[in-house]
C-alpha positions as CSV (number, residue, x, y, z in Angstrom):
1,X,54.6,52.2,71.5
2,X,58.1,51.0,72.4
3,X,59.2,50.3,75.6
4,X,62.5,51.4,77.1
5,X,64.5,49.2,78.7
6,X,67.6,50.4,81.2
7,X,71.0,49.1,79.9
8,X,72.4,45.9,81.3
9,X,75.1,46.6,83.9
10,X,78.3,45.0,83.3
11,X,79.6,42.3,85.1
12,X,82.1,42.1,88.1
13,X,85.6,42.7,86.6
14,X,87.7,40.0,88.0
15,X,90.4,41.3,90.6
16,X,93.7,40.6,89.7
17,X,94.8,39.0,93.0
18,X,92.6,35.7,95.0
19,X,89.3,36.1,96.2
20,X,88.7,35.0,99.4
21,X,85.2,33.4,99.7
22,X,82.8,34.5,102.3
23,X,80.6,32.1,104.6
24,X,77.0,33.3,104.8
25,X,75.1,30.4,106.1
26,X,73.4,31.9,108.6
27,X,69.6,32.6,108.6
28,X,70.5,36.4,109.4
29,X,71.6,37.0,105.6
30,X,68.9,36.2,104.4
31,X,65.5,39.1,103.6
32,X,63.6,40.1,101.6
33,X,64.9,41.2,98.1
34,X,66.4,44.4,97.7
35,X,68.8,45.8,95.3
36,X,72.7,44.9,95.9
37,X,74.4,47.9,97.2
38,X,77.5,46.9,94.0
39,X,75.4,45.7,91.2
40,X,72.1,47.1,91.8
41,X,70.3,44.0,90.6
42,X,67.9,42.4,93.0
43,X,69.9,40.3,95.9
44,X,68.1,37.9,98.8
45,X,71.3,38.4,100.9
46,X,72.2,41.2,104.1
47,X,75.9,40.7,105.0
48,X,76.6,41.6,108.8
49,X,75.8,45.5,108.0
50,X,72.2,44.5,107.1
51,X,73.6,45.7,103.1
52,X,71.7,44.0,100.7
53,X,74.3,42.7,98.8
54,X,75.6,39.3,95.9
55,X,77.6,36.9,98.1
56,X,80.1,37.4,95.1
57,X,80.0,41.4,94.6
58,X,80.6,41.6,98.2
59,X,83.8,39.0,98.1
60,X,85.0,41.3,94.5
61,X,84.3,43.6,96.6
62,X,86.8,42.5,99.1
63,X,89.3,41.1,96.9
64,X,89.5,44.8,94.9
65,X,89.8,46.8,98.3
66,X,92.5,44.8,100.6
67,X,92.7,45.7,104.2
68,X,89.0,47.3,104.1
69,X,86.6,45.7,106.3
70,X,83.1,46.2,104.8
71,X,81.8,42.4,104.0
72,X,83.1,39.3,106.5
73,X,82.3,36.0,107.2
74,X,80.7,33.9,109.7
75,X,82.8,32.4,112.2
76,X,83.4,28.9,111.5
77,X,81.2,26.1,112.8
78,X,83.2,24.7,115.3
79,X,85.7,21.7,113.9
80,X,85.1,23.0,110.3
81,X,87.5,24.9,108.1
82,X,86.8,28.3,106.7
83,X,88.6,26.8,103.7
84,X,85.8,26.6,100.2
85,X,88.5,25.8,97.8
């Protein structure tokens, strides 16, 4: 008996412009595991929308549709940059 295995999905492709990286401390992004709404593999995090979705598919995500709002960040903690470079 062999058992079937679905295929491995493909990773992210890398956008061709910067990525800008999303703050998600906050308790709220965190669930219980669900599939991510880009990659379909199983993801602990909500962003704002309650999505279950990769921190990193959502800022691909992002950085392959400019000047659509689907994922954002927290607002900074206050005397902290939103800068993770």
């Amino acid at each position: 008996m062999s058992t079937r295995q679905a295929p491995a999905l493909a990773p992210p492709e890398p956008p061709a412009g910067p990525v800008q990286l999303l703050d998600w401390h906050a308790g709220r992004h965190f669930a219980w595991r669900e599939r991510c709404v880009l990659c379909r593999k199983t993801a602990p995090l909500r962003s704002h929308a309650g999505e279950a979705v990769h921190k990193t598919c959502a800022e691909l995500w992002n950085a392959r549709n400019p000047g659509e709002t689907r994922f954002v960040s927290d607002p900074p903690k206050s005397g902290k940059s939103n800068d993770h470079a």
